[in-house]
SEPA-277376 format. One record per residue: x, y, z of N, C-alpha, C in turn; residue in one letter. Coordinates in pm, whole numbers, plus 50000, padded with zeros to 5 digits. Atoms other than C-alpha are relative to their C-alpha. Layout:
! SEPA-277376
XYZXYZXYZA...
! end
This chain:
! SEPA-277376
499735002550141515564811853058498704996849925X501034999250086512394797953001499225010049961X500984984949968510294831053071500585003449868X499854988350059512874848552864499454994249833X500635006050115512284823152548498405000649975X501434999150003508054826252639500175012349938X500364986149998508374864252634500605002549842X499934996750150510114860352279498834994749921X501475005350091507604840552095498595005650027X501004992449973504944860452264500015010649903X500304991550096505824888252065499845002949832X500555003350146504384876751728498814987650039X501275012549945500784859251861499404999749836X500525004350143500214861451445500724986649963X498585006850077503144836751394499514983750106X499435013849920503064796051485501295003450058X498834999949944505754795151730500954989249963X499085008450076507624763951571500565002849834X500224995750175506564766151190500145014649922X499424983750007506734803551196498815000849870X500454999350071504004800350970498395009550070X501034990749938500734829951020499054990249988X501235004849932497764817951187498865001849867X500864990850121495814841950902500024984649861X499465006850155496104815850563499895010449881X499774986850126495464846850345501035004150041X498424995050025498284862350500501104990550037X498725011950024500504833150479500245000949870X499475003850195500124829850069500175014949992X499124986250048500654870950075501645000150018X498154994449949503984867950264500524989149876X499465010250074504954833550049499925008249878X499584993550188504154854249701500955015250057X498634985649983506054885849845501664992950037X498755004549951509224865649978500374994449871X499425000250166509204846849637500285010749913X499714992050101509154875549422501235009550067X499104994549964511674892849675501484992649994X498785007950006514244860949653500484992549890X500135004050131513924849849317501354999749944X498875000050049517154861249187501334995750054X499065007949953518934851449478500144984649968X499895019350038517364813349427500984999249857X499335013650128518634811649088501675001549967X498865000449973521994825049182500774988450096X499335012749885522414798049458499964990049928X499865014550094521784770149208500785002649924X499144996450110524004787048948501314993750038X498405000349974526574784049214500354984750068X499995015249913525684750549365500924992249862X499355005550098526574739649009501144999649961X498884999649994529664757449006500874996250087X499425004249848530814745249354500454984849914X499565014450098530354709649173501094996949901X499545000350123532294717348930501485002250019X498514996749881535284735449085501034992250068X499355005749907536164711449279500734988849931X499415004550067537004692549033501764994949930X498394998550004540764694648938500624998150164X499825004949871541254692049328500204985550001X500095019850007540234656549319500974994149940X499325008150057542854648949076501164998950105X499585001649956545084658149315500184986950105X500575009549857543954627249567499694983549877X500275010850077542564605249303500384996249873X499795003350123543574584349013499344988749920X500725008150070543094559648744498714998849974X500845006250010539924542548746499045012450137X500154989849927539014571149040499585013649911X500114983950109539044599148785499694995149933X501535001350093536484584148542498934999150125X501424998849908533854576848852499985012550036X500134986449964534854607848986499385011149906X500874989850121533804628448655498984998149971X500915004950013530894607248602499035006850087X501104998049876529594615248956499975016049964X500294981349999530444653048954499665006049903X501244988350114529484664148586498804992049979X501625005350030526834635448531498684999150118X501304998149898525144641248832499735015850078X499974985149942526434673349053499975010349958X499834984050087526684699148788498734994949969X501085000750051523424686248618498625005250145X501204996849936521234685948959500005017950042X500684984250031522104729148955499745003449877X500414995450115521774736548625498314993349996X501885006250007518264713848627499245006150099X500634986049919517244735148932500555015249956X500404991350060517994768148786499175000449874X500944998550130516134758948452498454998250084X501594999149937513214752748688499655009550080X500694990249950512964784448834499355009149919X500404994150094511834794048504498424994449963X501435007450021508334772648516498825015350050X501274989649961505304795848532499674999550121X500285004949838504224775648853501255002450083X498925000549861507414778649051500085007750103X500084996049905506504798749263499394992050116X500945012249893504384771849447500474987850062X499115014949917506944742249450501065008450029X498574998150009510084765049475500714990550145X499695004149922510744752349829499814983750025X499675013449983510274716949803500794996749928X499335001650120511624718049454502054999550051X498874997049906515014734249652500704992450120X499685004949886514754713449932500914984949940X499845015050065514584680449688501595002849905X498724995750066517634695149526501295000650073X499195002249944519664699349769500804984450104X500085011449953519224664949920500264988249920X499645001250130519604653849574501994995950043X498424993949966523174667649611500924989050124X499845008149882523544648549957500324987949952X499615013550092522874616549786500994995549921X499074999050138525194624449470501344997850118X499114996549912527814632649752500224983850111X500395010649961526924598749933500294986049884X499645012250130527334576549591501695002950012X498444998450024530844592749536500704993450091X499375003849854532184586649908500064984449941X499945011349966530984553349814500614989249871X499045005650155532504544149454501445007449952X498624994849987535394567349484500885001550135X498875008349909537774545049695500845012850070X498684995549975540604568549704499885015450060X500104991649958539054597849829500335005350171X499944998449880539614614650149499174998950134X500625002949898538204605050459499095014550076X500684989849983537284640850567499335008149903X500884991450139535934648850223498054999150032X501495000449959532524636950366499435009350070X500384983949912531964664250625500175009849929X500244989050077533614689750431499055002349845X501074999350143531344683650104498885003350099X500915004149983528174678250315500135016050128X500364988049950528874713250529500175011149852X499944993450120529384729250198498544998649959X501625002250033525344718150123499685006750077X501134994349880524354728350464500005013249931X500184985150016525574766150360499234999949910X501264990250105523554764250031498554998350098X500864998049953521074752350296499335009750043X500384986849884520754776750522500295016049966X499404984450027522244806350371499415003449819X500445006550122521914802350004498845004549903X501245004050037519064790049914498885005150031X500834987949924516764818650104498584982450021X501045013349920514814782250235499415003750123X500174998649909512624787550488499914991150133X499295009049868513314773450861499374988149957X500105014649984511204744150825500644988849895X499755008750074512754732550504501364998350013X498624996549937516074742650601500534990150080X499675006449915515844725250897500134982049960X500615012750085514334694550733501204993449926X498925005450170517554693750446501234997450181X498714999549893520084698750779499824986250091X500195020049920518674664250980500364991449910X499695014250045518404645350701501504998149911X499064997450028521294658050523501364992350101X499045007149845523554645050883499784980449952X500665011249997521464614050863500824991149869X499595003050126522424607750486501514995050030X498764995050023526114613850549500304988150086X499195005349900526624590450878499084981649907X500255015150039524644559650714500774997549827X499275003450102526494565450393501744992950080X498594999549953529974568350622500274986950049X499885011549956529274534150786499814986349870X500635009550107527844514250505501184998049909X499414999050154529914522950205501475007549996X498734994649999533464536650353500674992350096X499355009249810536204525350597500335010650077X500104990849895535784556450777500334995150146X500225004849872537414549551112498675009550063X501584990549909533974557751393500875014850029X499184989349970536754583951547499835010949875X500464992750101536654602751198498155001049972X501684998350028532654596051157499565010750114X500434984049886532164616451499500855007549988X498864990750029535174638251445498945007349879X500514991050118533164650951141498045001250044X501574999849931529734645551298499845014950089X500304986249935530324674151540500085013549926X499794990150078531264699351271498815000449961X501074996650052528054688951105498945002950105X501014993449931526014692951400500075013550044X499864985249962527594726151528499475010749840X500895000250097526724734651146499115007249997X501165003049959523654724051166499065011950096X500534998849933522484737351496500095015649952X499744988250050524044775451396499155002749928X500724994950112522374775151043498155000150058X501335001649984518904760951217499655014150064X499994987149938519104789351463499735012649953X500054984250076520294815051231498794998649883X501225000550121517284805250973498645003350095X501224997949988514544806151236500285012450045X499704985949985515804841351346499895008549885X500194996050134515724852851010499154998449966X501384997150035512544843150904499045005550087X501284994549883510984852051202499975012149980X499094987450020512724886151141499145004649842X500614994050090511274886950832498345001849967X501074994550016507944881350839499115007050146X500244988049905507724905551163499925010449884X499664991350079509074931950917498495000249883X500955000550103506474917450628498695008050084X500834997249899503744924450944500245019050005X499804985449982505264961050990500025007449853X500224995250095505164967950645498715004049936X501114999049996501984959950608499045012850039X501154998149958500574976750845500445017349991X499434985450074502685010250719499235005249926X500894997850112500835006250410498635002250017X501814991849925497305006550606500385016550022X499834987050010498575035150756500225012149923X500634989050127499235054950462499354998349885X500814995850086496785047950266498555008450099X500984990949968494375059350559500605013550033X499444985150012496665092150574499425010249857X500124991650069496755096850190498044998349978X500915001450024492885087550224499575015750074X500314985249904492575118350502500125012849917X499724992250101494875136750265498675003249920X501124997550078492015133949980498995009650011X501294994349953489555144950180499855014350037X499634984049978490875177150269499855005549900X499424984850183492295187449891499304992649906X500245007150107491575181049608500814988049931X498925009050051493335150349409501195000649920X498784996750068495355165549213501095011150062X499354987149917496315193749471501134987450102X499355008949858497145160749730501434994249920X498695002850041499465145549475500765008349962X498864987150059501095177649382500425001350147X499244997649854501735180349769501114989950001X499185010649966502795147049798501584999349954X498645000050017505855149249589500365012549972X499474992549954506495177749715501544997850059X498404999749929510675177349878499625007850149X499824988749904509825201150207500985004850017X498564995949978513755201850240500505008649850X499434993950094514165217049917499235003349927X500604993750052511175230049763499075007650055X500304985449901509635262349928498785006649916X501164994750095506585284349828498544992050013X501305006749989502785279549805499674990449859X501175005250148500495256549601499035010349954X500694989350006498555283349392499995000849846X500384995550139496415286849106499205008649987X500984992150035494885312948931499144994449882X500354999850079492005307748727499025009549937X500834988650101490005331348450498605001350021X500914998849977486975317948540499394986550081X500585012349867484815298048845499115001950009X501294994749905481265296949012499874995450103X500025004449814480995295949365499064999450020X500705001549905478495286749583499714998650126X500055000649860477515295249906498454995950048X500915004349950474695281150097500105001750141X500544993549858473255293250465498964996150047X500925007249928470885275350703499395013650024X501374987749929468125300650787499664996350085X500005002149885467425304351159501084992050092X498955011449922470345282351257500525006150145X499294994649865471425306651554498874998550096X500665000649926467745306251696499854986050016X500055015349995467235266951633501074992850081X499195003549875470215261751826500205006650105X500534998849879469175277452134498584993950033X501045003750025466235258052065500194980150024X500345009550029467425225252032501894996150116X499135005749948470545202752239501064997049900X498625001950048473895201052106500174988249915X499545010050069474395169952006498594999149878X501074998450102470465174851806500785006749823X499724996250054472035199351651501834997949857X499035004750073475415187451530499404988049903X500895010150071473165156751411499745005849869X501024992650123471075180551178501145007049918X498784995250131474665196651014500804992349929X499335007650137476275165650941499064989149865X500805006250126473095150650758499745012549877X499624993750089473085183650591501095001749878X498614995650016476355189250525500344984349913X499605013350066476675148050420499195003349872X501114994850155473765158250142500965007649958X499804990750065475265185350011501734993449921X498805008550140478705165849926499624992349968X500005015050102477195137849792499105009349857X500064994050192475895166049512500985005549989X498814994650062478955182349489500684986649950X499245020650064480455143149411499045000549858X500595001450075477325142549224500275007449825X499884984550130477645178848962501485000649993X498185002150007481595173049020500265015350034X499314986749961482025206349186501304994150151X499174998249893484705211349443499425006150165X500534996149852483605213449817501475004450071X499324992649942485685243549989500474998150165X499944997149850484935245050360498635000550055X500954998649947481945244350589500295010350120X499464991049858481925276950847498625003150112X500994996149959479245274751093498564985449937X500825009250076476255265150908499955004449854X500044999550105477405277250596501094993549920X499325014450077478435254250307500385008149877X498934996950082481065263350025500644992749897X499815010250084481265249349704500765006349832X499904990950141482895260949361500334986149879X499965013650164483125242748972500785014349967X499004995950097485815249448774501854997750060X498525005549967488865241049005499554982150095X498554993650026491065225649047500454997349811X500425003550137490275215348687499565012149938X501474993050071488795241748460499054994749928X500965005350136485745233548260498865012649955X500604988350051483665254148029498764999550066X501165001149967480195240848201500165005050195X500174995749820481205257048545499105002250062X501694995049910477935278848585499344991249976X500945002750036476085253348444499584992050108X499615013449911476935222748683499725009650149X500734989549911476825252448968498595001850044X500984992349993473675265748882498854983550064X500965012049991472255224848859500044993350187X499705008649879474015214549218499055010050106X500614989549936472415251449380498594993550021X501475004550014468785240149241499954986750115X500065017649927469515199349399499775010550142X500084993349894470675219749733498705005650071X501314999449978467255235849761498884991150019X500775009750041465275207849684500474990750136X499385009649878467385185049933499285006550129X500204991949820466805210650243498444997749990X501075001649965462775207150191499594986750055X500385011649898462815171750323500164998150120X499215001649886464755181450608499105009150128X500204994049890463615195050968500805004050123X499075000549887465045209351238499564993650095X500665012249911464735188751585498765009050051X501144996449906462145212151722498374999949861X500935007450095460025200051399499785010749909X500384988950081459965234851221500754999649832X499085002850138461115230750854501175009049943X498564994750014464205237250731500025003149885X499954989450139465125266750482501865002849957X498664996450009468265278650340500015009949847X500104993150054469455310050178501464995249864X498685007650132472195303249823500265012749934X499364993350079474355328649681501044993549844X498815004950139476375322449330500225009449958X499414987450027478695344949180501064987649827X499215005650100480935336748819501095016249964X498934990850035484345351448761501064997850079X498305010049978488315345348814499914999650160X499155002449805489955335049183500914993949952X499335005149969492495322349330500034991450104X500095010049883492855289549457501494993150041X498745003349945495845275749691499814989050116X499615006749885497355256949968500165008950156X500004990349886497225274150297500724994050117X499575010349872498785259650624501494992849983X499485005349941501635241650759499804987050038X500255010149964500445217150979498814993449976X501245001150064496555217350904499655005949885X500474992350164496005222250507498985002050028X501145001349996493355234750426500325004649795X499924997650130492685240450048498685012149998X501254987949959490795277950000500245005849853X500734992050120489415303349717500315016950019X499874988149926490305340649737499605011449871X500064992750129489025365249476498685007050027X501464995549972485975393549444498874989849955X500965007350035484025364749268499584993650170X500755007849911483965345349598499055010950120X500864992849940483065377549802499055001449955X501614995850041480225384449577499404990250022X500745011249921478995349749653499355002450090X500684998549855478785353749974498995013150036X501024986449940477255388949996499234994249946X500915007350081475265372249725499024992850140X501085008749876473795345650000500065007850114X500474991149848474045370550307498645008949959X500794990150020471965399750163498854990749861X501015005150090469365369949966499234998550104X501364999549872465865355450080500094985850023X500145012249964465095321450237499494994849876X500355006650119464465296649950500505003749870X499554992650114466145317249686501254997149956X498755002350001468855310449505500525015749894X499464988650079470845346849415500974999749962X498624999050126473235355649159500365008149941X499314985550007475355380049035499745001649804X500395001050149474715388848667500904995549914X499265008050072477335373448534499814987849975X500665015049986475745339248619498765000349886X501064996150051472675351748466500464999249811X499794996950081474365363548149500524983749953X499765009150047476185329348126498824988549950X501235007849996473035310448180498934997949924X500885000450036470475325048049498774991449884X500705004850063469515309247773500044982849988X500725010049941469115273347950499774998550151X500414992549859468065288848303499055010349966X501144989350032464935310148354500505006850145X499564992849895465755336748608498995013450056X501114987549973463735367048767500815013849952X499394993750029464275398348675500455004750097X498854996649845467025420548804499305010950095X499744990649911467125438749085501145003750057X498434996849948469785455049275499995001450207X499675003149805471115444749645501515008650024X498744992249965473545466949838500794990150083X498965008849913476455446149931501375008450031X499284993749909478815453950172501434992749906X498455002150085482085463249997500125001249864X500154997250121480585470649660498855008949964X500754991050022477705491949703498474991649937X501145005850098474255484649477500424994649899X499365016750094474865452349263498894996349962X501115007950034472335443349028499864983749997X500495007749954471045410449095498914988349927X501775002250022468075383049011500504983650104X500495014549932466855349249151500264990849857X500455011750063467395315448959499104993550041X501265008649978464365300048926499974986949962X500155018950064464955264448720500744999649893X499994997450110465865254548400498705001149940X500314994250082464775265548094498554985749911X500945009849994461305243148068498624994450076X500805009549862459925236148387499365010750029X501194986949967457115255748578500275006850161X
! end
């Protein structure tokens, strides 16, 4: 028995095993402001009704009591028992109450005890078992109620007993036979509600614990998410239905500039250099190159190899596509001259850009991927296949957009595969510099 009681409390080593209160103190005042704002309406329903319980019972009594009995009796129950709920529901309305609610509740109900304790003891004519049954009528707002947690719960249920048997001796002629006759009701009670309260809270802030740690979990999902799509592509997934809405994510737009970028030598440098050298040298690349696409606010596509994939204008359009393009291409260049490969030989890279419509979508099932499909992005790429090391080439449409804050070389024409001779030039800078 004992084992099996160890092996329960073992499984919450966040949780005091008595107090049920977390080890953490930050996450103690999270769960205390989440449980308040989750029980709130119950508290001020349980005082609504504590008041009405008081109240109710009323006309009963006449039955039992008279004369001089039925003025104390009204005295006690509207000048005290109806007032102490109505004065605890007007105080769940304090700005602060969230901070005393549970003592505030506790002192209220014990309150009640007392009130219940005067009567017994100035209303003669009452019934001898009216003491137990009033005083298990508290326990339930105790324990049930009153969403109190175990320790205060427990706290109102001792002294609550306590209250009841030194009122019963003092201030009644309770035969003892009736005082324990009603004593065991309140302890069986008692022991039930204590039980069923620390099961319940324990219960709950397990759950608060699993909720939690839900919410880690998807935010590092929809954080993964992000990283894949774009942000506005991830929340257009997200409330997505799968059970009832079918079809791709897929936009067309009028106009984009892509960029492709290509490590020069990368197939000989890695027979040149150890695996893990080499993975080294693509993700400090590859980390540069999105922190300018973050930078120029372009969209980073895909990395294949050692070539890097970037376009402006989705998933957003904007009118400065080539421009922001043409500025992240230039950074790109500039970045790779600080860089080396491990066998110390400096590191080059060839850049295609192309301007004109695609289509961009959702691809996949299980692994999204978010992709580009249109002759603009092929010309890119032939663009950077058939360019020179250090160069950044471009299709004349870039050129034409550009020109007049970009200085460019003149054209020439490159035969790309799948379109034949394609006139051509090099961006050289902007429109200024030497």
């Amino acid at each position: 028995m004992l084992r099996a009681v160890r092996a329960f409390l073992d499984q919450a080593p966040e949780l005091r095993p008595w107090s049920l209160k977390f080890k953490d103190q930050w996450l103690e005042r999270r769960f205390q402001d989440t449980y308040f704002d989750e029980n709130i309406q119950y508290i001020r329903v349980a005082t609504f009704l504590g008041a009405v319980t008081w109240a109710a019972f009323g006309p009963l009594a006449l039955l039992v009591v008279d004369g001089e009995g039925v003025v104390l009796d009204s005295v006690i129950r509207y000048g005290l028992g109806v007032p102490t709920g109505l004065v605890s529901l007007a105080l769940t309305y304090l700005p602060n109450y969230r901070r005393i609610w549970q003592p505030m509740i506790t002192g209220a109900i014990l309150f009640s005890g007392l009130v219940w304790v005067i009567h017994r003891a100035f209303v003669a004519e009452g019934r001898s078992d009216w003491g137990y049954a009033g005083n298990m009528l508290i326990l339930i707002f105790a324990y049930i109620l009153s969403r109190l947690q175990f320790r205060y719960s427990a706290l109102a249920g001792v002294t609550l007993i306590v209250m009841h048997n030194v009122g019963a001796f003092l201030f009644t002629d309770d035969l003892t036979i009736d005082i324990v006759f009603g004593d065991y009701f309140l302890l069986i009670t008692a022991f039930i509600g204590t039980v069923g309260a620390y099961v319940l809270e324990r219960s709950q802030r397990l759950l608060f614990l699993r909720d939690r740690e839900l919410d880690r979990e998807r935010g590092r999902s929809e954080g993964l998410l992000r990283n894949i799509l774009p942000e506005q592509v991830a929340d257009l997934l997200k409330q997505r239905d799968p059970a009832t809405e079918h079809g791709h994510i897929a936009q067309a737009f009028d106009e984009v500039t892509v960029v492709f970028a290509d490590l020069v030598d990368f197939t000989q440098q890695s027979g040149r250099s150890q695996p893990p050298e080499i993975v080294e040298v693509l993700d400090e690349v590859f980390s540069r190159f999105d922190a300018l696409a973050e930078r120029f606010g372009l969209e980073k596509i895909k990395t294949i190899g050692d070539a890097y994939m970037a376009v402006a204008g989705v998933p957003e359009p904007r009118a400065d596509d080539a421009e922001v393009a043409a500025e992240m291409a230039l950074a790109m260049r500039d970045e790779i001259q600080a860089l080396r490969w491990p066998s110390g030989d400096p590191m080059t890279v060839r850049i295609g850009m192309a301007t004109g419509p695609a289509v961009a979508g959702v691809i996949g099932t299980r692994k999204f991927a978010y992709d580009l499909w249109g002759d603009t992005v092929n010309t890119a790429a032939r663009m950077e296949s058939n360019g020179v090391p250090s160069e950044i080439q471009v299709s004349e449409a870039v050129h034409d957009r550009l020109n007049d804050r970009f200085r460019f070389s003149e054209v020439h024409v490159v035969n790309l595969k799948g379109k034949g001779p394609t006139p051509a030039r090099f961006l050289l800078g902007p429109n200024g510099s030497g």
